[in-house]
C-alpha positions in Angstrom: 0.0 0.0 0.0 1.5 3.6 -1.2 2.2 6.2 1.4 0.4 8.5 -0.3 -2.8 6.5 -0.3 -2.1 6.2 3.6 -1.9 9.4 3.9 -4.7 10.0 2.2 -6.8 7.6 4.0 -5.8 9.4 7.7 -6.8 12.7 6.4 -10.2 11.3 5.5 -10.8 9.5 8.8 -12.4 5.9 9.9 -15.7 5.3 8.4 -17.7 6.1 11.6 -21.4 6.6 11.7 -23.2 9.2 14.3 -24.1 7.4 17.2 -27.9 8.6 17.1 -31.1 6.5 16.7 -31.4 7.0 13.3 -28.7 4.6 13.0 -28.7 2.6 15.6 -30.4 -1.3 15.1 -32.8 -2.2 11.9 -32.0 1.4 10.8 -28.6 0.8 10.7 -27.1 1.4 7.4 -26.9 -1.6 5.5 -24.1 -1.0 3.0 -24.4 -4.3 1.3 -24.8 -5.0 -2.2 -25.8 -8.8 -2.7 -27.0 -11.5 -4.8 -29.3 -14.7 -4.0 -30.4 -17.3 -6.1 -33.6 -19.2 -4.8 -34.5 -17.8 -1.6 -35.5 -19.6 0.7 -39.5 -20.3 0.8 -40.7 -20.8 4.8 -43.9 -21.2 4.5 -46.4 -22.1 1.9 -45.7 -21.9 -1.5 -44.9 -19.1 -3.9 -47.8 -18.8 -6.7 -47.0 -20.5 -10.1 -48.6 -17.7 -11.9 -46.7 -14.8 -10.3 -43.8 -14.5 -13.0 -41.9 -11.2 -13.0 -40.0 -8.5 -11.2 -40.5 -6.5 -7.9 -38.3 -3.5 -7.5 -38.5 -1.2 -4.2 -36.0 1.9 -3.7 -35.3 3.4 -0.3 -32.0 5.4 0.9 -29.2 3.5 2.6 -26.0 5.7 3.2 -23.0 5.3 1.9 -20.6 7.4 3.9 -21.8 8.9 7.4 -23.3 12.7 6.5 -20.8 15.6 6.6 -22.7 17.4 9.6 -24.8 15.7 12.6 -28.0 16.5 11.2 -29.9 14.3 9.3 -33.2 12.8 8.6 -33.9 9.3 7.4 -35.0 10.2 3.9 -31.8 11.0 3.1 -29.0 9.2 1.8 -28.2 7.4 -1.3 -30.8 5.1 -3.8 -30.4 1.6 -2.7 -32.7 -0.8 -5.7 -34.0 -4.2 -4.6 -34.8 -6.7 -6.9 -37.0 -9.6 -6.2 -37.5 -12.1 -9.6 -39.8 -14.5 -9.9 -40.1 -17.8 -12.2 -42.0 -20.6 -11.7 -42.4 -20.9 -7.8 -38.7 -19.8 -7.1 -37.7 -16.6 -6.5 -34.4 -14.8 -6.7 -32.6 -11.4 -5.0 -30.8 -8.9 -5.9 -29.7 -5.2 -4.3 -27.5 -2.1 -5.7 -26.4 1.3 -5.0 -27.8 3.7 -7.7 -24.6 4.8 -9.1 -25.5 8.7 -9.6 -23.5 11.7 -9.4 -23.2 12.3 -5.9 -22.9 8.9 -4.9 -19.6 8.5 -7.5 -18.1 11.5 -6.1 -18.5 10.4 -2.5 -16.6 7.2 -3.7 -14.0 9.2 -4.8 -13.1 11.0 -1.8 -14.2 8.5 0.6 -16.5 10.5 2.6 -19.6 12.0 2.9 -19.9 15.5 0.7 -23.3 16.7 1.7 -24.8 18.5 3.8 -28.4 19.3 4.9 -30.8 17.9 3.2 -31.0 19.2 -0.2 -29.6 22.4 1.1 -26.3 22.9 -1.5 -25.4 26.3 0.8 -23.8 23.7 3.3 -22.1 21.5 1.1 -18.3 20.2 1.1 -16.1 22.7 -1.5 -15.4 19.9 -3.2 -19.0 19.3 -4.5 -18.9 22.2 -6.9 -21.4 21.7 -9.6 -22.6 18.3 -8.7 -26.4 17.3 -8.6 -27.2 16.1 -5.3 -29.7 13.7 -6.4 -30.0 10.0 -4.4 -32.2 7.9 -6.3 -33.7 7.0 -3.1 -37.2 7.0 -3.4 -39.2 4.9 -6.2 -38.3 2.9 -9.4 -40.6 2.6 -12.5 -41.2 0.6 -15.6 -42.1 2.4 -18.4 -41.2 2.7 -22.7 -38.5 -0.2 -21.9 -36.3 1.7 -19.2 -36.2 1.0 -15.9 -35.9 4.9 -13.8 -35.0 5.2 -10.1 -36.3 8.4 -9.3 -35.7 11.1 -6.4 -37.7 14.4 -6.9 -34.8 16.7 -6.6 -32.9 15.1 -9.7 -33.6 13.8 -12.9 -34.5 9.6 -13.2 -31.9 7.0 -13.5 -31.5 4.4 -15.7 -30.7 1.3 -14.5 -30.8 -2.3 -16.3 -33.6 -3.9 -15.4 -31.8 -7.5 -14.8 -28.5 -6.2 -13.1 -29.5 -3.2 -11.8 -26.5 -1.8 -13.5 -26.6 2.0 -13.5 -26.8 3.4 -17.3 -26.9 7.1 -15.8 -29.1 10.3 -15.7 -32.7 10.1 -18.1 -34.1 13.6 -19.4 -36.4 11.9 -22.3 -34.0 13.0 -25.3 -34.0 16.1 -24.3 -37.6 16.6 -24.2 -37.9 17.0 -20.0 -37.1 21.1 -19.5 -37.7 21.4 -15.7 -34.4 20.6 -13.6 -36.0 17.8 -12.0 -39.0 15.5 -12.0 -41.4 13.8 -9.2 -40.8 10.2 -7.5 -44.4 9.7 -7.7 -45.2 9.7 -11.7 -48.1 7.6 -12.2 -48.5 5.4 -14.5 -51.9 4.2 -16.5 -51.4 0.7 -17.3 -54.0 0.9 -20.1 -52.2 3.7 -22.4 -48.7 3.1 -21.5 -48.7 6.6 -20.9 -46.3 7.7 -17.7 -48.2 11.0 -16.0 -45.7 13.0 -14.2 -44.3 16.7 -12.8 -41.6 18.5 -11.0 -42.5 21.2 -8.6 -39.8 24.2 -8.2 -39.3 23.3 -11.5 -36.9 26.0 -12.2 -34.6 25.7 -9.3 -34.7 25.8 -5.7 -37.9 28.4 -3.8 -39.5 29.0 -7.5 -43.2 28.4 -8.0 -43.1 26.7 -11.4 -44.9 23.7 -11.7 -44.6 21.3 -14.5 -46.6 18.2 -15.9 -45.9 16.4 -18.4 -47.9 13.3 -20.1 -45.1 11.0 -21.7 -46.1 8.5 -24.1 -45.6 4.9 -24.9 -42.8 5.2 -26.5 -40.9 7.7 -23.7 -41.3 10.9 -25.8 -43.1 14.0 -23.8 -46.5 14.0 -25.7 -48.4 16.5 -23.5 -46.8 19.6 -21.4 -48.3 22.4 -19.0 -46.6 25.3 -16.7 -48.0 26.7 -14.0 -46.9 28.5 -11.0 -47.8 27.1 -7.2 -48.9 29.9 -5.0 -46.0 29.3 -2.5 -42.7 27.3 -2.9 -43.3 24.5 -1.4 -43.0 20.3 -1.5 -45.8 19.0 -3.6 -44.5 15.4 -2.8 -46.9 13.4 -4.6 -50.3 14.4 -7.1 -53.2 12.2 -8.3 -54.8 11.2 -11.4 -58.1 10.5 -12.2 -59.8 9.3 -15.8 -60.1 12.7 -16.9 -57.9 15.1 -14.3 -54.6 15.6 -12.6 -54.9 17.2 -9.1 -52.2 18.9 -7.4 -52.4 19.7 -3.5 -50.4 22.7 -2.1 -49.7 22.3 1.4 -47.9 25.0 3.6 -44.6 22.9 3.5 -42.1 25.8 2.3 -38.8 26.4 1.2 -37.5 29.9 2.3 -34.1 30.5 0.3 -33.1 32.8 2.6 -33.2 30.7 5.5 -31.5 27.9 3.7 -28.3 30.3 2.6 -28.3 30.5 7.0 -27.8 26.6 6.8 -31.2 26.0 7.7 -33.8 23.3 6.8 -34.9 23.0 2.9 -38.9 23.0 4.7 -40.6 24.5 7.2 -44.5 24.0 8.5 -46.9 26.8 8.2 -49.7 25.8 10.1 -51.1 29.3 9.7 -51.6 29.0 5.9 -54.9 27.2 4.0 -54.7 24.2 2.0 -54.5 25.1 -1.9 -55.4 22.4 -4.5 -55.3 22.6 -8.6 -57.3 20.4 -10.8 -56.0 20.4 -14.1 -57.4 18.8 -17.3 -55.3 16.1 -18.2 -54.8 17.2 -21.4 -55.6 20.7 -21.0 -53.9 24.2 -20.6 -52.7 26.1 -17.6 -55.8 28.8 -18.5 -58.2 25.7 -18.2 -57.0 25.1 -14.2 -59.5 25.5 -11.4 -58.5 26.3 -7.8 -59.9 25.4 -5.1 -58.9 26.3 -1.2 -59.7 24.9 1.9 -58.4 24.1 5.9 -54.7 24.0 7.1 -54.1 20.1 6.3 -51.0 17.8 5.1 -50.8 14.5 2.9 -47.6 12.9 2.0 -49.0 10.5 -0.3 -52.6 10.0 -2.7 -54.3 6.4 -3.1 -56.2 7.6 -6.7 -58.8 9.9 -8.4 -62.0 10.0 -9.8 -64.2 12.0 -12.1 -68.0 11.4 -12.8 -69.6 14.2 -14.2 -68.7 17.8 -12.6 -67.2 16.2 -9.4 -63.5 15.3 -9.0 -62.6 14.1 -6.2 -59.1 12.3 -4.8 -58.9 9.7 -2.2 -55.4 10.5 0.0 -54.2 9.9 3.6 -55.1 13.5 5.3 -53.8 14.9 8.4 -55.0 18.2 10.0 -51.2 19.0 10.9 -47.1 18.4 9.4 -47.3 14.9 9.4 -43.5 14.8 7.9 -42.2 15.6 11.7 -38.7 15.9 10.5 -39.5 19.2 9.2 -39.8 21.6 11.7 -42.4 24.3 12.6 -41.8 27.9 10.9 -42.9 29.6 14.3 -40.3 27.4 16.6 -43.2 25.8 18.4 -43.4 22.2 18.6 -45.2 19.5 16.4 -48.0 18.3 17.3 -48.3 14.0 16.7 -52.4 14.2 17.0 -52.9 16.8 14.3 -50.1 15.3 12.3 -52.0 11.3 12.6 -53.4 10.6 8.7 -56.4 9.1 8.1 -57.9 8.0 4.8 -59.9 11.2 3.6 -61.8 11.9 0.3 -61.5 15.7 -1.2 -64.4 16.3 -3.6 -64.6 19.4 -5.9 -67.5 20.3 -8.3 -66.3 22.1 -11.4 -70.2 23.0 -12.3 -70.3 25.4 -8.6 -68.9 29.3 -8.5 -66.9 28.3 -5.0 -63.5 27.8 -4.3 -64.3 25.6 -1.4 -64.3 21.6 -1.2 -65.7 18.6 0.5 -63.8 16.6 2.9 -64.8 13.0 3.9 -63.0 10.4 6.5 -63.6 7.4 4.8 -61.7 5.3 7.7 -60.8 5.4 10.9 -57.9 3.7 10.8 -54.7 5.5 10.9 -52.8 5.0 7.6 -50.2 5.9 5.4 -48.4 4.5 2.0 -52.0 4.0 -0.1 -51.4 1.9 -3.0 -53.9 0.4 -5.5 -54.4 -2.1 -8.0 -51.9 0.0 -9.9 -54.2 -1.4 -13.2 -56.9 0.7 -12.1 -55.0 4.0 -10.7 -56.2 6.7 -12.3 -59.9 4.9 -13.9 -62.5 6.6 -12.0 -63.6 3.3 -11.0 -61.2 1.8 -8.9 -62.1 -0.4 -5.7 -59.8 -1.4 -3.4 -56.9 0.3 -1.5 -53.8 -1.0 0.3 -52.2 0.6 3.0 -50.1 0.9 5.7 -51.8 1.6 8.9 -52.1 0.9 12.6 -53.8 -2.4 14.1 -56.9 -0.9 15.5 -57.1 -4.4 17.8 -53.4 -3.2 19.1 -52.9 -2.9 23.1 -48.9 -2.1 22.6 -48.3 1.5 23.3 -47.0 3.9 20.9 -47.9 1.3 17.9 -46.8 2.7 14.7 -48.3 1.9 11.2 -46.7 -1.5 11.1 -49.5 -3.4 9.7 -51.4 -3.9 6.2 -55.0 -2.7 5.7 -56.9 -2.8 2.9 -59.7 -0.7 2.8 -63.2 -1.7 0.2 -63.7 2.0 -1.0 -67.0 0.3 -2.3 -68.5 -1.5 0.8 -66.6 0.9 3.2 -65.2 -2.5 5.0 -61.3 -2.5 6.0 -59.8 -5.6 7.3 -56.0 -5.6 8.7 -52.8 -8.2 9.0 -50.5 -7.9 11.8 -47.5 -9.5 11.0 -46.7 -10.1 14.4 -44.1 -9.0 17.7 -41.5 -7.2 16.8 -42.4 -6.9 13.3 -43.6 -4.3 11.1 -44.0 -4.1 7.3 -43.0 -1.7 4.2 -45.1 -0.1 1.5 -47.0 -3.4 -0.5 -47.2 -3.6 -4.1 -50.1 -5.2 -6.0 -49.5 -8.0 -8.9 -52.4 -9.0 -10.3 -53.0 -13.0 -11.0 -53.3 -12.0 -14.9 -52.9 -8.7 -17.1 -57.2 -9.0 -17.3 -58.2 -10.0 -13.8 -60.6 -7.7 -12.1 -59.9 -5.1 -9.5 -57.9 -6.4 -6.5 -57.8 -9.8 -8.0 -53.9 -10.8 -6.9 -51.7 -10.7 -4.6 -49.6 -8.1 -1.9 -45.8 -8.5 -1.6 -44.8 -7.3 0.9 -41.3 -6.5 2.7 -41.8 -7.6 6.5 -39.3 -5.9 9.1 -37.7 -8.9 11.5 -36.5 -6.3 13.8 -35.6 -9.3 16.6 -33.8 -11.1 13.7 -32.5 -8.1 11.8 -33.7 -9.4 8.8 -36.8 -9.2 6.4 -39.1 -11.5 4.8 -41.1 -11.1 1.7 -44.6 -11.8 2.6 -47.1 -12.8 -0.2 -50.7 -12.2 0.6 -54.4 -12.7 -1.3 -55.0 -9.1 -2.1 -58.8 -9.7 -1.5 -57.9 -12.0 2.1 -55.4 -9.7 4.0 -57.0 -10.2 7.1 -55.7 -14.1 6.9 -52.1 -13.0 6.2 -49.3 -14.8 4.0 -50.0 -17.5 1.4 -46.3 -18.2 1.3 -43.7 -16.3 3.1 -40.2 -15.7 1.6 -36.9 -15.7 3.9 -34.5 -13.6 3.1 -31.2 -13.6 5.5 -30.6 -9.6 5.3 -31.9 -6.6 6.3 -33.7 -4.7 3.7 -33.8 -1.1 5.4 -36.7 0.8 5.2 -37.8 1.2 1.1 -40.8 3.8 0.3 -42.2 3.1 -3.1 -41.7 0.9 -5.8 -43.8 -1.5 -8.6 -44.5 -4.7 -9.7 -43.4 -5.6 -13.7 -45.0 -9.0 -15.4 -42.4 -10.7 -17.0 -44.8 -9.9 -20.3 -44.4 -6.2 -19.2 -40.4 -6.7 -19.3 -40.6 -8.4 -22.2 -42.9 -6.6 -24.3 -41.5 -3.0 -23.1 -45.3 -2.1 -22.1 -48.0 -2.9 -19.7 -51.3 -5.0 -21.9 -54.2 -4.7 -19.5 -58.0 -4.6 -20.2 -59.6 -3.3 -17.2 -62.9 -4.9 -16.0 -65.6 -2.6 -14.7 
């Protein structure tokens, strides 16, 4: 070994992570890439019809951050890869190898600051995007795209998760980023997504963009957001896209202090856009309502004059991590989601809209029959939530509900002590079956074992738990979103599904 590489390596320092909850036990960066061929099936047996791929995305850090602070949706795009093929089923994991990650490779250390504040980056980042990866991957037009909403997608190979490097469409994509929540109708092949602060950090430009079946941007609108602010995820429905502005806010100023990229302000209304899907910006009605927060939206609707949108709505911040603007303290009861249905009516003068609980069942991470997001006649929703029939303290959202938006009913699996599970994705038993008609697959937290399983469960039985249960002997930390491909899907390069009414 060179003296100058020793050198080197004492100026940089001993890997050594904070010693802070964050990551301490199953949060604990995982730093493993690996590969395993037939995983280990524990119980029951995997479905012979389930052929294809399930990818999930969630941060794992590489290097320990540059400054003590830190929240856990940071750090770098880790990809998981679950195959299956006739009853077996194989794993793979990998680092997203973007821009930042590369560079941190190169120096051996952690480069960035606060999150997504560049004014408190290392010197040596200069220029580079600070994009992870981190938070969803996609199939669509025959490329597989990690995506983070403060970067452009990644490509990566969709069989060795090989990074092919940063996606802008040919060109076509002009806002400096794009959403991790594109959504995707299964029916067109077309992919239905935006970028908020579209222009750079604290601007109000808002972009969506329709982008056919085969990748080109077919259908583009600008508009500007009445504050800057994180517009995390939209909706679709058959015949609108509706975009929520919450009082989540980027103040520049503050960030060129080293302060937080958002702060809560619980003094401002709710502000919501519902745009024609194919329209223009002129075509855009606003509505306005009550102080309220949602991370994430299950799907839309239209019949008629009404649109309405079905998302997990809390009265407060429910992204705790980012602090109150006033200095006062969040509040956990206003910030608890529940299942809530907004309804607007394009016929009426008013700016105001209808709110609905729909469950009472705390609940985050909604997910459909991804088939039917978007159709105006979709059924069932996935979720997860809290075990109403819990005694344990504190319980978070470790379980999986799934909610009957038709009957009302909800019915919830509890995967047990010291367990907890991730976001589930639907895969339907085949491209035509009707709504719901398939299976969960689900990533079950081991915390006592510090491992995960992969539990499979009848999307329309939840309430009985696994039909076969997957062991895998690593710990997949925490993932947030991600999709299920039919092997016809990766074949074919496109999604062929009828939908049944």
């Amino acid at each position: 070994m060179s003296s100058i590489y020793l050198e080197e390596l004492s100026a940089v320092g001993a890997v050594r992570f904070p010693d802070i909850p964050l990551y301490q036990g199953f949060g604990a960066p995982l730093r493993l890439e690996s590969d395993l061929r037939d995983c280990e099936v524990t119980y029951g047996e995997v479905p012979k019809d389930l052929n294809g791929t399930l990818y999930r995305c969630g941060p794992d850090r590489q290097y320990p951050p540059l400054i003590g602070d830190d929240i856990f949706i940071d750090g770098e795009g880790m990809v998981n890869m679950f195959r299956f093929e006739n009853g077996h089923v194989d794993y793979k994991n990998r680092y997203v190898r973007t821009a930042r990650y590369k560079l941190q490779a190169k120096h051996r250390r952690g480069l960035f600051g606060r999150y997504r504040n560049r004014y408190t980056h290392d010197p040596l980042v200069g220029d580079c995007n600070p994009g992870t990866a981190n938070t969803n991957v996609v199939w669509h037009a025959g490329k597989l795209l990690a995506l983070k909403e403060d970067d452009l997608p990644y490509e990566l190979d969709p069989d060795t998760l090989e990074t092919r490097g940063r996606y802008d469409y040919s060109g076509g994509i002009k806002s400096v980023w794009l959403s991790a929540h594109p959504h995707l109708n299964q029916v067109t092949n077309e992919l239905l997504t935006f970028a908020y602060q579209a222009k750079g950090d604290g601007t109000t430009d808002v972009v969506y963009y329709v982008i056919g079946p085969n990748g080109k941007v077919k259908h583009e609108i600008w508009f500007n957001a009445p504050w800057p602010g994180m517009v995390h995820d939209f909706a679709i429905s058959n015949d609108h896209v509706i975009f929520p502005f919450f009082p989540l806010l980027t103040d520049v100023e503050l960030l060129k202090k080293g302060g937080p990229f958002y702060t809560w302000h619980g003094e401002k209304e709710t502000v919501v856009a519902v745009v024609p899907r194919y329209g223009t910006a002129d075509q855009i009605r606003w509505f306005r309502g009550p102080t309220s927060f949602a991370g994430h939206m299950m799907s839309g609707s239209t019949e008629g004059s009404k649109v309405s949108v079905d998302i997990c709505l809390s009265r407060g911040n429910s992204f705790a991590f980012f602090k109150n603007a006033d200095g006062s303290p969040v509040n956990p009861a206003e910030g608890a989601p529940h299942l809530t249905r907004l309804t607007f009516d394009l016929a009426s003068n008013s700016a105001d809209y209808k709110t609905t609980q729909l469950q009472d069942v705390l609940c985050e991470m909604p997910r459909t029959d991804d088939r039917y997001q978007g159709a105006g006649h979709y059924r069932h929703g996935y979720v997860l939530c809290r075990d109403p029939k819990s005694t344990m303290a504190g319980a978070g959202l470790g379980s999986l509900g799934h909610f009957d938006l038709r009957t009302g009913n909800a019915e919830v699996w509890n995967p047990g002590a010291d367990s907890g599970v991730q976001e589930p994705c639907f895969a339907p038993r085949r491209p035509d079956s009707p709504d719901g008609d398939g299976y969960l697959l689900v990533l079950v937290n081991r915390v006592a074992e510090n491992r995960c399983d992969l539990a499979i469960v009848d999307a329309q039985n939840v309430k009985a738990g696994p039909v076969a249960i997957v062991k895998l002997p690593v710990r997949v930390r925490m993932t947030f979103h991600g999709m299920w491909v039919p092997q016809e899907a990766l074949e074919n390069r496109r999604f062929d599904v009828v939908r049944r009414n």
